[in-house]
N, C-alpha and C positions, 0 to 999 in steps of 0.2 A: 504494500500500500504506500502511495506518495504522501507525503505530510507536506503539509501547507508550505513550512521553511523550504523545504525542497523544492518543492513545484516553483516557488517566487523567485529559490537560486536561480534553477534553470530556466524561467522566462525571461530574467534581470540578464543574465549570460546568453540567451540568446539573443537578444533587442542589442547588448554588447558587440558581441560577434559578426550581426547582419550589418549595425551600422558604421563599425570598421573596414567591412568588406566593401559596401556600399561607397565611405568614402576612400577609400585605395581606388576603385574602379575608377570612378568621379576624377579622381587626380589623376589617374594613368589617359582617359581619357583627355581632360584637358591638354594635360603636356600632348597628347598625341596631335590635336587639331591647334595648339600651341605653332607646331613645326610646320603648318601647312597655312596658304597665303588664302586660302578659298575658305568660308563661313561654315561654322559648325554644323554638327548633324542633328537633327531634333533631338537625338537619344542623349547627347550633351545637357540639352534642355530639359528633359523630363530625370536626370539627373542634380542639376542643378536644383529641380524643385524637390525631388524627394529628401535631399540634402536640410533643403530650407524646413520644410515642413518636420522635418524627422528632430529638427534644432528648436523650434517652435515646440513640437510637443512634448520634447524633455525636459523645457525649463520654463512652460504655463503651472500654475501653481493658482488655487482657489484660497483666498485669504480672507479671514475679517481684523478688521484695526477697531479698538472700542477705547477711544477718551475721552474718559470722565468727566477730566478739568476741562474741557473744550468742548465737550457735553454734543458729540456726534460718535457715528457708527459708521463704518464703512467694509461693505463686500467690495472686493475687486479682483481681478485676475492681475497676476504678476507674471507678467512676460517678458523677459529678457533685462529683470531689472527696471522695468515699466509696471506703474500700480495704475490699471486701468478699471475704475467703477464710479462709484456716486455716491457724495457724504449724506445721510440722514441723522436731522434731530435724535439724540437720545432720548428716549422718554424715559417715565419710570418702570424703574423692571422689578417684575413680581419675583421671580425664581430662575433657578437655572436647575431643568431635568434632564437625566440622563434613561434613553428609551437604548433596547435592545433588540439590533434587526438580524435577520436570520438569512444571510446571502449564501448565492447558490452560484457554483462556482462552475461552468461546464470542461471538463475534461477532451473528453468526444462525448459523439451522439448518445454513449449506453452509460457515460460512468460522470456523476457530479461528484462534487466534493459543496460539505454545507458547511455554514461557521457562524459564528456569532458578531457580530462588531456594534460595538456601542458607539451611539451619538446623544454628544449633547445638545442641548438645544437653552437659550436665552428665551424667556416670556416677559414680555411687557406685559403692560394692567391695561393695554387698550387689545391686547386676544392676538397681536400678533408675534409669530416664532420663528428667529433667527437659528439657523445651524450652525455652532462657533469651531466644534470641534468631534472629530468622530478616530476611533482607534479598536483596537484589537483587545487588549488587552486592559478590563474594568478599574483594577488596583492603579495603573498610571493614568489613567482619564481623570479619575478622582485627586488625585496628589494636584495634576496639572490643575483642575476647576478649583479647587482651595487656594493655590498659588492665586488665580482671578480673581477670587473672592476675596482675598483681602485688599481688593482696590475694588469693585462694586459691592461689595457689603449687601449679602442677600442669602437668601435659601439656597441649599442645593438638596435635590431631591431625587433620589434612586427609583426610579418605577421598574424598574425590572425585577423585584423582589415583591413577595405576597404578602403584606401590606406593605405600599412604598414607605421607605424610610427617608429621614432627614437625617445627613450626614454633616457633622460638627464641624465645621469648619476649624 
């Protein structure tokens, strides 16, 4: 049987591997059409972008910023060192709960792998719910949301457990 750790090596090692290969090709091409006076071949081109796009989706990254003292929130994508999204008013916040979802992993066609991974989520007192943070593993989700908590000073609240608990900050 594959264990998660495993399976994540070998898809991390291979996205490795392919986009080494990828940019060896890419470069051997270049230099090749480098050395000739007549314009490149489209396959240059649709290299080029796979290059691009492949750099693009290694380092987009989904973030939240939440200041207090300046009493706004902000989602945005970090791309390339670029924070692209939209500051919103802070409002007041009820709690911060941690939900647990039950992801289903495909293999192939005949074999899934299931798992657990916890999200936390911020609630305001006007009903709406921000995703600030989600992880594997419950015991550092917790550590990390305390660490928050003592700059939004609020609940945090375990629903994954039969009756949700309030954990002490």
């Amino acid at each position: 049987m594959i264990t998660i750790r495993q399976r994540l090596l070998f898809g991390i090692s291979a996205a490795v591997v392919w986009s080494v290969i990828i940019l060896i090709l890419s470069l051997k091409e270049i230099w090749r059409w480098l050395e000739y006076p007549y314009s490149p071949a489209p396959d240059l081109n649709i290299m080029l972008w796979i290059i691009g796009i492949s750099v693009f989706l290694w380092t987009t990254r989904f973030r939240v910023d939440i200041h207090v003292e300046k009493g706004y929130i902000k989602h945005y994508l970090w791309v390339l060192g670029l924070k692209l999204g939209i500051k919103k008013p802070l409002g007041e916040i009820e709690k911060i709960f941690i939900n647990r979802q039950l992801m289903k992993d495909h293999v192939d066609e005949y074999y899934y792998i299931f798992r657990n991974e916890y999200w936390a989520f911020l609630k305001f007192t006007d009903g709406e719910k921000i995703k600030i943070k989600s992880q594997r593993n419950k015991e550092s989700l917790i550590r990390n949301l305390k660490r928050y908590n003592r700059i939004l000073k609020t609940i945090i609240i375990d629903t994954t457990t039969d009756p949700p608990v309030v954990i002490d900050s």
